[in-house]
C-alpha positions in Angstrom: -40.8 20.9 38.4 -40.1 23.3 41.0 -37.1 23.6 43.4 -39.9 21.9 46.1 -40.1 19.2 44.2 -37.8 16.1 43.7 -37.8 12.4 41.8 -38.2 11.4 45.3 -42.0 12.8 45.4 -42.9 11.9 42.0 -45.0 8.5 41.5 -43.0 5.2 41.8 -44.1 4.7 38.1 -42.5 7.9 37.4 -39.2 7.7 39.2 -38.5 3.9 37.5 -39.3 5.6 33.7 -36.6 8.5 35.2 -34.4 6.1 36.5 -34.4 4.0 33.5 -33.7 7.0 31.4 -30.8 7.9 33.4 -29.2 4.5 32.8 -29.8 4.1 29.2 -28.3 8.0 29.2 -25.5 6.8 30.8 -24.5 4.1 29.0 -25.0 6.0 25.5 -22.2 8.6 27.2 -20.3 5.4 28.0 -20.7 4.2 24.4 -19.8 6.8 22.7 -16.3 8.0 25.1 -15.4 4.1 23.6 -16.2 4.7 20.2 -14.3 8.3 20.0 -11.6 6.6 21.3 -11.6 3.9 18.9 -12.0 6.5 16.2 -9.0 8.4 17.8 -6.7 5.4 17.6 -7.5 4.5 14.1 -7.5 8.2 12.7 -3.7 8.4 14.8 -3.1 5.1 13.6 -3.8 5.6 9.4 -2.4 9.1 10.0 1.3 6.7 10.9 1.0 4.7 7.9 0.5 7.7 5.6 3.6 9.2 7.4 5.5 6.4 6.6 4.4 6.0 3.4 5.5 9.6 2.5 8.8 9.0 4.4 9.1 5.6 2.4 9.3 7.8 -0.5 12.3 9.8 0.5 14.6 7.1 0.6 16.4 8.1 -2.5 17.1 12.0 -1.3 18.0 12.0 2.4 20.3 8.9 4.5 17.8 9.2 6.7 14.2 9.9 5.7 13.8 10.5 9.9 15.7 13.8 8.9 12.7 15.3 7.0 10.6 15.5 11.0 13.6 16.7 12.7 14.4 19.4 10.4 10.4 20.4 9.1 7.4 20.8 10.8 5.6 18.1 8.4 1.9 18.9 9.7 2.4 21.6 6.6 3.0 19.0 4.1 -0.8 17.5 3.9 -3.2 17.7 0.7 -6.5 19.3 0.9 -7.7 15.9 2.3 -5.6 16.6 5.6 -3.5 13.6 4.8 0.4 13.7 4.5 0.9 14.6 0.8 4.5 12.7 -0.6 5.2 15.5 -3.8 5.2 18.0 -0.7 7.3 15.8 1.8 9.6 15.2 -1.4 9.7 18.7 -2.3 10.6 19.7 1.1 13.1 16.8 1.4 14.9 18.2 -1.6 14.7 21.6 0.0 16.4 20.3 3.4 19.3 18.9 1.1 19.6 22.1 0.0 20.3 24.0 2.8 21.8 20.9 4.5 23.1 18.7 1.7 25.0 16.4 4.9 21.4 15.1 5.2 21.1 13.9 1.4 22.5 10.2 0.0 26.2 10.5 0.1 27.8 9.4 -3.4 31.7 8.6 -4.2 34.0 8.8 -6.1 32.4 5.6 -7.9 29.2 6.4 -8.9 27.9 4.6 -5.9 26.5 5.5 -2.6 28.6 5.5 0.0 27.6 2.6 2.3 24.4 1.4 0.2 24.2 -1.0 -2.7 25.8 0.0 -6.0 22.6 1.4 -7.6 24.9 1.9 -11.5 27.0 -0.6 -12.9 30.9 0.6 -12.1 31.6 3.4 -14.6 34.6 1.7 -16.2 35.1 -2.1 -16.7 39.1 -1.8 -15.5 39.5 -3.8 -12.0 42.1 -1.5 -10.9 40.3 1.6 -11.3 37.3 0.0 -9.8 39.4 -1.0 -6.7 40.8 2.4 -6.6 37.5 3.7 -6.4 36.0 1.6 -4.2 39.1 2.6 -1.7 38.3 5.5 -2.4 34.6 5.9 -1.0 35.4 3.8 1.9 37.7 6.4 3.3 35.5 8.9 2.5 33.0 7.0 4.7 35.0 6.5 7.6 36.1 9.9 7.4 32.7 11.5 6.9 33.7 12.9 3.8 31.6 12.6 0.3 
């Protein structure tokens, strides 16, 4: 077709088969922009749970598995699959304690950690002492101290 020559001066045969064309065109463009964003959700969606997953993990090394994000750029910490790999988000969390152990599980005097549940059983079986200890991490927590 030359620049002469238009839908408008093909056959009326021809211009419905074109026209048709164009519809069923458009609403495969339509059809896929829905799926793609469907698929985006659900990719940024899994990508969350494995995220959390990995953060679940780091309950035991940092108060505040949060932390790990503010502190590392955790789009390094994936397996070859692309997914959020929990040895590395582990690894890295022990890392950040390292350089910042005010980010890692606080534990007093006790054996226990400082404003969690008492993971050991008390490390002696005298009240007093235990007392004495408990006292003891409490003012370490309200004065920031471990």
């Amino acid at each position: 077709m030359t620049d002469t020559n238009t839908v408008a001066s093909l056959p009326e045969w021809a211009q419905k088969m074109i026209g048709d064309l164009r519809s069923e065109a458009a609403e495969h463009r339509q059809s896929t922009k829905s799926a793609e964003t469907e698929r985006d959700g659900l990719r940024d969606e899994l990508s969350s749970i494995h995220t959390k997953t990995a953060l679940d993990g780091l309950t035991g090394v940092l108060a505040d598995p949060e932390d790990l994000g503010r502190y590392v750029d955790t789009t390094e910490l994936v397996g070859d699959d692309g997914k959020p790999d929990a040895d590395k988000y582990a690894e890295a969390a022990r890392a950040l304690v390292g350089e910042r152990p005010h980010l890692g599980k606080s534990i007093g005097r006790s054996g226990n950690e400082i404003g969690g549940p008492a993971p050991r059983p008390p490390s002696t079986n005298d009240p007093t002492q235990q007392i004495a200890d408990g006292t003891a991490d409490f003012v370490s927590l309200v004065q920031g101290a471990s």
